[in-house]
C-alpha positions in Angstrom: 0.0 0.0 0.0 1.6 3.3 -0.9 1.7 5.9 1.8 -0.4 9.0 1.6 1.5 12.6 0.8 2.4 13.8 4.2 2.0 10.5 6.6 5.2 9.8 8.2 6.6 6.3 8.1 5.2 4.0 11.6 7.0 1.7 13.7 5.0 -1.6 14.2 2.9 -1.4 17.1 3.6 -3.4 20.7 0.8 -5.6 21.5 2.0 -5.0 25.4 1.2 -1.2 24.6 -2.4 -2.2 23.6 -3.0 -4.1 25.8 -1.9 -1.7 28.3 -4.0 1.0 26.9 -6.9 -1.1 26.6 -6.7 -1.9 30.2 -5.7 1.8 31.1 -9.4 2.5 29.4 -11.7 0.0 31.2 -10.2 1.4 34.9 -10.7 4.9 33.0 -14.3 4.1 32.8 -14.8 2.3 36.1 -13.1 5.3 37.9 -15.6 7.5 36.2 -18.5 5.4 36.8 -17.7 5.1 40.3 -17.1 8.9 41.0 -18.9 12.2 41.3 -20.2 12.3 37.9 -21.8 8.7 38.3 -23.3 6.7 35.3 -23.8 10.1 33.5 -25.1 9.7 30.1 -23.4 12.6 28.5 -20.0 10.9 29.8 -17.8 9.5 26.6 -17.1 6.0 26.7 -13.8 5.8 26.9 -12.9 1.9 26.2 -15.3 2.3 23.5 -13.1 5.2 22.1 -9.4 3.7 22.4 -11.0 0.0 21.3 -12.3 2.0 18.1 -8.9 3.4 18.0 -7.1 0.5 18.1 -9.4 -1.6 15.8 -9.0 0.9 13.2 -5.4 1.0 13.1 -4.3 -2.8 14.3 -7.2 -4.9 13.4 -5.1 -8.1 13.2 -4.3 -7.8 16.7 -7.4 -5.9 18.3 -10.7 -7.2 16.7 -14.1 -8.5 17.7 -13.1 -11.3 20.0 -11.1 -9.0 22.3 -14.3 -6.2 21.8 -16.6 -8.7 23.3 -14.3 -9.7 26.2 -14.1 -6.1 27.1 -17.7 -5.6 26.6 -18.7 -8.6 29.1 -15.8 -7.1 31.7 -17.9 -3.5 31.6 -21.2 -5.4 32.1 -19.8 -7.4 34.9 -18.1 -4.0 36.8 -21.2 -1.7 35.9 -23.8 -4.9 37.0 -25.7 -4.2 33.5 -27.7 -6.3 31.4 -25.2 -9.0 30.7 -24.2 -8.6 27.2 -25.3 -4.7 26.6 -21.6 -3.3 26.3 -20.1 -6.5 24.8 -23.0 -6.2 22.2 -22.3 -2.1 21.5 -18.4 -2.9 21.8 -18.4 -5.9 19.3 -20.7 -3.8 16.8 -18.5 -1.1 17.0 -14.9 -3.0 16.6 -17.2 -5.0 13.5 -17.8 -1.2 12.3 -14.4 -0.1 12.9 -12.9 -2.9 10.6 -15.2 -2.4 8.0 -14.1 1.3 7.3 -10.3 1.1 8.3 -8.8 0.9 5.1 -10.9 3.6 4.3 -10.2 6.0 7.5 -6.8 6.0 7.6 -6.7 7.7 4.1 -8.0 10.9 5.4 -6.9 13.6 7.9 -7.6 13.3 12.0 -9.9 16.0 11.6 -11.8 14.3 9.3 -11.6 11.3 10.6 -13.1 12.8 13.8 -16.4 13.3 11.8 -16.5 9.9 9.9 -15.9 8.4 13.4 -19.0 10.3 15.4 -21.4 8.4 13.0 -19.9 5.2 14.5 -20.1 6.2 17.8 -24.0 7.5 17.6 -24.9 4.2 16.4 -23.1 2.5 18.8 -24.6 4.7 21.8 -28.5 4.1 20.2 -27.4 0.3 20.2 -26.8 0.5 23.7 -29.5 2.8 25.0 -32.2 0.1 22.9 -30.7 -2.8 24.4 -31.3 -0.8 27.8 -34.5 0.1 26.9 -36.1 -3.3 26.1 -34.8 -4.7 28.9 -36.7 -1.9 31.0 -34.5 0.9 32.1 -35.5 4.1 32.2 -34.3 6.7 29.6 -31.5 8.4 30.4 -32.3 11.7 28.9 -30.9 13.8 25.7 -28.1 15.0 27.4 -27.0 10.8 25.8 -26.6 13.3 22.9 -23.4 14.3 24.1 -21.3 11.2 24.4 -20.5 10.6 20.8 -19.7 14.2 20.1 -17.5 14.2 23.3 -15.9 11.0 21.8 -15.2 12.7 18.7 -13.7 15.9 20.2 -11.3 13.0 21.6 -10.7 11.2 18.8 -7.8 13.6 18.3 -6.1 13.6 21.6 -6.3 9.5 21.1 -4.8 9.8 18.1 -1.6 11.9 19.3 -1.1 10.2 22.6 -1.4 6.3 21.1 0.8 7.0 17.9 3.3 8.8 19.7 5.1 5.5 20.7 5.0 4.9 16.9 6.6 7.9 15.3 10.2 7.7 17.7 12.8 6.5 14.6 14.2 3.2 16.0 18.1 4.0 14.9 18.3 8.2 13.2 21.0 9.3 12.2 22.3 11.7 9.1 21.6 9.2 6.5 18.7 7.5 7.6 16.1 10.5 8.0 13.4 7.8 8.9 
């Protein structure tokens, strides 16, 4: 595949890394669901956020399988419907790897807005699953989380890539 003008050259990814940053983003989300905000609906989801990131840019290594694991760990901590998040997680990594060829082709700030679509269907996944199982809803402030997650997409996409743009030997003759 022939690099877009203007990308600069990646190092391969460490699956430790992911892992780690995958993990860093479930406790991200339990910390936030267990402090003063609460179980706010307006709150990004942000496993959902660095899974979409991930699945996106290493689907060989991050892909459905790993979405659902993560998706039954948030139902066990939040003690939801069992299934909800790994249902909204595994639609959104099966999303993610549909359009990642695609994605990658265009600039953060465009992938910010090709991204919000993905993350407003996955939020209405999850609020129906909630609501035909009884709950009440949450309000339209739910509005929020996907634009929130899309003002982050960004951020996400300096702070995970920046392990990934160090050269591994520069020197004068090897600019790369």
């Amino acid at each position: 595949m022939i690099m877009p003008r203007g990308h600069q050259l990646l190092l391969p990814a460490n699956p430790l890394f992911i892992l780690t940053t995958l993990l860093v983003a479930l406790f991200a989300n339990m910390v936030t669901n267990i402090s003063l905000v609460g179980n706010a609906a307006w709150m990004p989801d942000f496993l959902a956020l660095v899974l979409l990131f991930w699945c996106v840019h290493q689907p060989r290594l991050v892909s459905i399988g790993i979405a659902f694991c993560l998706g039954v760990a948030t139902d066990v901590h939040q003690s939801a419907l069992l299934g909800q998040h790994a249902l909204t997680y595994t639609a959104l990594a099966f999303m993610a790897i549909m359009v990642h060829r695609r994605l990658l082709w265009f600039s953060v700030p465009s992938q910010a807005m090709q991204v919000l679509p993905l993350f407003a269907i996955a939020h209405a996944l999850e609020l129906t699953v909630r609501m035909m199982s009884g709950a009440l809803f949450p309000g339209w402030t739910l509005l929020l989380a996907p634009l929130l997650e899309a003002v982050l997409w960004p951020l996400v996409n300096v702070v995970l890539l920046a392990p990934q743009r160090r050269a591994p030997n520069p020197d004068a003759n090897r600019p790369l």
